[in-house]
C-alpha positions as CSV (number, residue, x, y, z in Angstrom):
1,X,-3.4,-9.2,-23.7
2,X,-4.5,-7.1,-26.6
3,X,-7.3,-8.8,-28.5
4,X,-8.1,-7.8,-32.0
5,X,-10.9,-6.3,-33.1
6,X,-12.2,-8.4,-35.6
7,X,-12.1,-11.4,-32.6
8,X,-13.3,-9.5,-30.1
9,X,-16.6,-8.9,-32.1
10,X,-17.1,-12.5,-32.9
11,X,-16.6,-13.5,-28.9
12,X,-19.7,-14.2,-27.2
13,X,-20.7,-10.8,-24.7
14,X,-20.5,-13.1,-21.8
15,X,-17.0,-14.2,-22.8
16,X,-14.4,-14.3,-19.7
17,X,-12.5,-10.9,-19.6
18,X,-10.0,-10.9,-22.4
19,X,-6.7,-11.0,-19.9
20,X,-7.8,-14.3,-19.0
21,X,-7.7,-15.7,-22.1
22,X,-4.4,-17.7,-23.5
23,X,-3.5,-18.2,-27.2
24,X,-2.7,-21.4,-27.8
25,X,0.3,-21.6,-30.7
26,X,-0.4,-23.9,-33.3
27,X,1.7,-27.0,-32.2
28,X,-0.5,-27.0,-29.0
29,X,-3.7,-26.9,-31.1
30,X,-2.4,-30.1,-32.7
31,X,-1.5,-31.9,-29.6
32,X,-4.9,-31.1,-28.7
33,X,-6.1,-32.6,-31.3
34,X,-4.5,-35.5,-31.7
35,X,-5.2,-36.1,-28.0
36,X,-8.7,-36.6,-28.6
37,X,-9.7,-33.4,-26.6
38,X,-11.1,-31.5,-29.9
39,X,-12.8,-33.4,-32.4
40,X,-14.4,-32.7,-36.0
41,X,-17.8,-32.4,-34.0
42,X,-16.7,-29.6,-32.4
43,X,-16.7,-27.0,-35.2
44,X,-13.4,-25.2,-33.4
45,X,-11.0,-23.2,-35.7
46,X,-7.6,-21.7,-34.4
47,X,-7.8,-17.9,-35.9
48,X,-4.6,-16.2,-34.5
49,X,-4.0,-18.6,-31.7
50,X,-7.8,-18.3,-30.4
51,X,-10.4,-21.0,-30.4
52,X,-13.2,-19.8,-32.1
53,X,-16.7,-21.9,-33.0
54,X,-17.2,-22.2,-36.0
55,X,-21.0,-20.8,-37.7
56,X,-23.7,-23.6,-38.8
57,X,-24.1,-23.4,-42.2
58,X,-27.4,-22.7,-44.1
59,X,-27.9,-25.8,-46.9
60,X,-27.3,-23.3,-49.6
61,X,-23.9,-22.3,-48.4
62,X,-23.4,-26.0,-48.3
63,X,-24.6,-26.6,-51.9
64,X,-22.9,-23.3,-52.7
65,X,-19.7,-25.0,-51.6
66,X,-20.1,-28.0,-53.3
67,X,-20.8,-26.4,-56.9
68,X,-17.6,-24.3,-56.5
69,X,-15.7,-27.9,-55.6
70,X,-17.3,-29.6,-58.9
71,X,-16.6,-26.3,-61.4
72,X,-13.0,-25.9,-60.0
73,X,-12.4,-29.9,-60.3
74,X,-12.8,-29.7,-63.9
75,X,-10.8,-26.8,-64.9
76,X,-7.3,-27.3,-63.1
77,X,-4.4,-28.6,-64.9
78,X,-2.7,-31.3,-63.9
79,X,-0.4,-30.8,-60.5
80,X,-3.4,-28.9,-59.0
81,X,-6.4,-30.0,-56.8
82,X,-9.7,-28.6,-55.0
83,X,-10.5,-29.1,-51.0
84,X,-13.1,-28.0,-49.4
85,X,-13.4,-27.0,-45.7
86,X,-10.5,-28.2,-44.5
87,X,-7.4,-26.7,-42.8
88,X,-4.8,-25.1,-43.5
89,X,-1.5,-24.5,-41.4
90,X,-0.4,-21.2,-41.2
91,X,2.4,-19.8,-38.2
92,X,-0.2,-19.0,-35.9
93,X,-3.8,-20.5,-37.3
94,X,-5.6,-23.2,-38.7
95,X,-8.8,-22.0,-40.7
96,X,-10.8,-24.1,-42.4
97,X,-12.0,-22.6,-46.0
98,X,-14.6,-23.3,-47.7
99,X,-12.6,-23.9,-50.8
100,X,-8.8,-24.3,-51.3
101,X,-7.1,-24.5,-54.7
102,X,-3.7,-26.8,-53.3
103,X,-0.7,-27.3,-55.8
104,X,0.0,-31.0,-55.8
105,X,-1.9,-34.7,-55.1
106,X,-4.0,-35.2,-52.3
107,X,-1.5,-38.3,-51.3
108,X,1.2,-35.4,-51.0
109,X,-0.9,-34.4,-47.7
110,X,-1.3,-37.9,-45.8
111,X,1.3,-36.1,-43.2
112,X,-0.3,-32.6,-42.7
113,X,-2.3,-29.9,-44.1
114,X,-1.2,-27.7,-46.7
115,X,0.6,-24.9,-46.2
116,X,0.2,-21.4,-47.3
117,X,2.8,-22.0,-49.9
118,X,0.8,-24.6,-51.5
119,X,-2.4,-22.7,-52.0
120,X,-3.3,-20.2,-55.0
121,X,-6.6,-19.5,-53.8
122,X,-8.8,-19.6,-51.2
123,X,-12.8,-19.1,-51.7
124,X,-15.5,-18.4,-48.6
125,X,-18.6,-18.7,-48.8
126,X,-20.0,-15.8,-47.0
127,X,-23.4,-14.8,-45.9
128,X,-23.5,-15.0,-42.0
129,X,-20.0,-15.0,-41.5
130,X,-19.4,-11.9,-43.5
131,X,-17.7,-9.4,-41.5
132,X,-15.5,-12.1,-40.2
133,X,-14.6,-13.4,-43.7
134,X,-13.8,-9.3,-45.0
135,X,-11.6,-9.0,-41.5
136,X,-10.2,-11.6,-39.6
137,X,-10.2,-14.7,-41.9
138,X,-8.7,-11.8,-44.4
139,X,-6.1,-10.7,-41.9
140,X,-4.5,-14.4,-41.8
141,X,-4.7,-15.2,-45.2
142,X,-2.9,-12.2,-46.5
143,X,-0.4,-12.5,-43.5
144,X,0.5,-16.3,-44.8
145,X,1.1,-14.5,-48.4
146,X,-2.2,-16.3,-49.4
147,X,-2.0,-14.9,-53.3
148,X,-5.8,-14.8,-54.5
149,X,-9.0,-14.5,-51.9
150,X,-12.0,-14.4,-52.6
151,X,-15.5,-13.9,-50.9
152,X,-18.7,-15.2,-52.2
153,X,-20.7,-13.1,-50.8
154,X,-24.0,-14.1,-50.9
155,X,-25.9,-11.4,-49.1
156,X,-24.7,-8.7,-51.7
157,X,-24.6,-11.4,-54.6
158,X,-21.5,-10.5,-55.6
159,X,-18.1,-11.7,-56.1
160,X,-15.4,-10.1,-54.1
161,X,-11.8,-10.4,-55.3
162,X,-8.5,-10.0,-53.2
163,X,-5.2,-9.9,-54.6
164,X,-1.5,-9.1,-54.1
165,X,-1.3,-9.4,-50.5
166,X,1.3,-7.5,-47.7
167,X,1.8,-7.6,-44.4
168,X,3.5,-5.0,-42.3
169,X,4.7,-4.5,-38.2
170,X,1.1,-2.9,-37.8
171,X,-1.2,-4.1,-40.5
172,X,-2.3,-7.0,-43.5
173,X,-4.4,-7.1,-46.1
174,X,-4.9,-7.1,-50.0
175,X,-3.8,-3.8,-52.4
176,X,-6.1,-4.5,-55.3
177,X,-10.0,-5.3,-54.5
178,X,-12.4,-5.9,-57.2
179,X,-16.4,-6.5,-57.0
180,X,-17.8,-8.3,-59.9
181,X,-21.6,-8.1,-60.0
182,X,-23.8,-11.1,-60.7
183,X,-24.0,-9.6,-63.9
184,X,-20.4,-10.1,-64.8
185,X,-18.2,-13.1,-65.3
186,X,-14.8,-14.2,-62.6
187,X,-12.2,-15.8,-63.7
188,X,-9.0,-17.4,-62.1
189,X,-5.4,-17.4,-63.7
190,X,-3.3,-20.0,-62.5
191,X,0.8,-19.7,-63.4
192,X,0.0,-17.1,-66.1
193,X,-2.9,-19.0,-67.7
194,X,-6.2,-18.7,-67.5
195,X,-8.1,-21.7,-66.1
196,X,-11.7,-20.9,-65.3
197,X,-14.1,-18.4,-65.9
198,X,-18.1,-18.7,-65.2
199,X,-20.6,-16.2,-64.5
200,X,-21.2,-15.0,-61.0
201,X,-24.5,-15.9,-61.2
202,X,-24.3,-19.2,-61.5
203,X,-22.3,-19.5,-58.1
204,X,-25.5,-17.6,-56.5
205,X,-28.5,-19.0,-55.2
């Protein structure tokens, strides 16, 4: 089995050699689930059919998190909501954002997670998880047509913004990439309009 690169350099060194590993699809992963095997305490993503653990989080990516929940909670027009750090369904993963702008109620999802169709953006909050966030968590969002990413990147304190996403045989990722400084103000259209723009600073600790 070929593994990626941007797995095989989050894998532990003393993981088992790569051909004995299985990916598991992701009806599997929910069976697992709802079997009780794999719990919330587990911290466990599926990123493109792997189990990977997911990093602890400092308490300022945590209150990072929750600031970017409360600003986006009062911006969005109606028909639009904010999650944070929970999954979303894609044809071969299940990551868990830190922050997902989902079209809809939250009562539209009492029967499964939304979809990459029902998601205009998705924010991380990045400091330790960096290279993962700019490679494989970018790698399945653009695959799922995911429209807007952005990371939060905290080491750099800076704002980085992917959009118009493709995926080829060979390759994903974002065509336009823009860094907004501390210094300079974001801002996030939804459906042609405008709907929030704040400094970057104020997202930073």
């Amino acid at each position: 089995m070929n593994i990626p690169a941007e797995i095989e350099s989050i894998l532990p060194a003393q993981a088992m050699p790569y051909a004995h590993l299985h990916r598991l699809s992701v009806d599997q992963y929910h069976r697992i689930v709802e079997a009780g095997i794999l719990t919330s305490d587990d911290r466990i993503e599926l990123l493109q059919g792997i189990l990977v653990e997911k990093m602890g989080k400092k308490p300022q990516h945590s209150r990072i998190t929750q600031i970017l929940r409360s600003r986006f909670e009062h911006l969005l027009p109606p028909g639009w909501h904010v999650i944070d750090q929970e999954p979303l369904t894609t044809h071969d993963s299940e990551p868990e954002p830190d922050i997902m702008i989902v079209r809809g109620a939250m009562r539209d999802y009492m029967d499964r997670h939304p979809a990459p169709a029902d998601v205009a953006l998705i924010i991380e909050v990045s400091d330790a998880t960096l290279s993962q966030d700019r490679a494989l968590k970018m790698q399945i969002y653009a695959a799922a047509g995911i429209p807007t990413y952005w990371i939060l990147n905290l080491v750099g304190r800076q704002l980085e913004v992917h959009t118009d996403p493709y995926s080829a045989a060979d390759e994903c990722g974002y065509r336009d990439r823009r860094i907004i400084s501390e210094a300079e103000s974001a801002s996030f259209t939804l459906e042609g309009h405008e709907v929030a723009r704040f400094p970057v600073s104020e997202l930073l600790p």
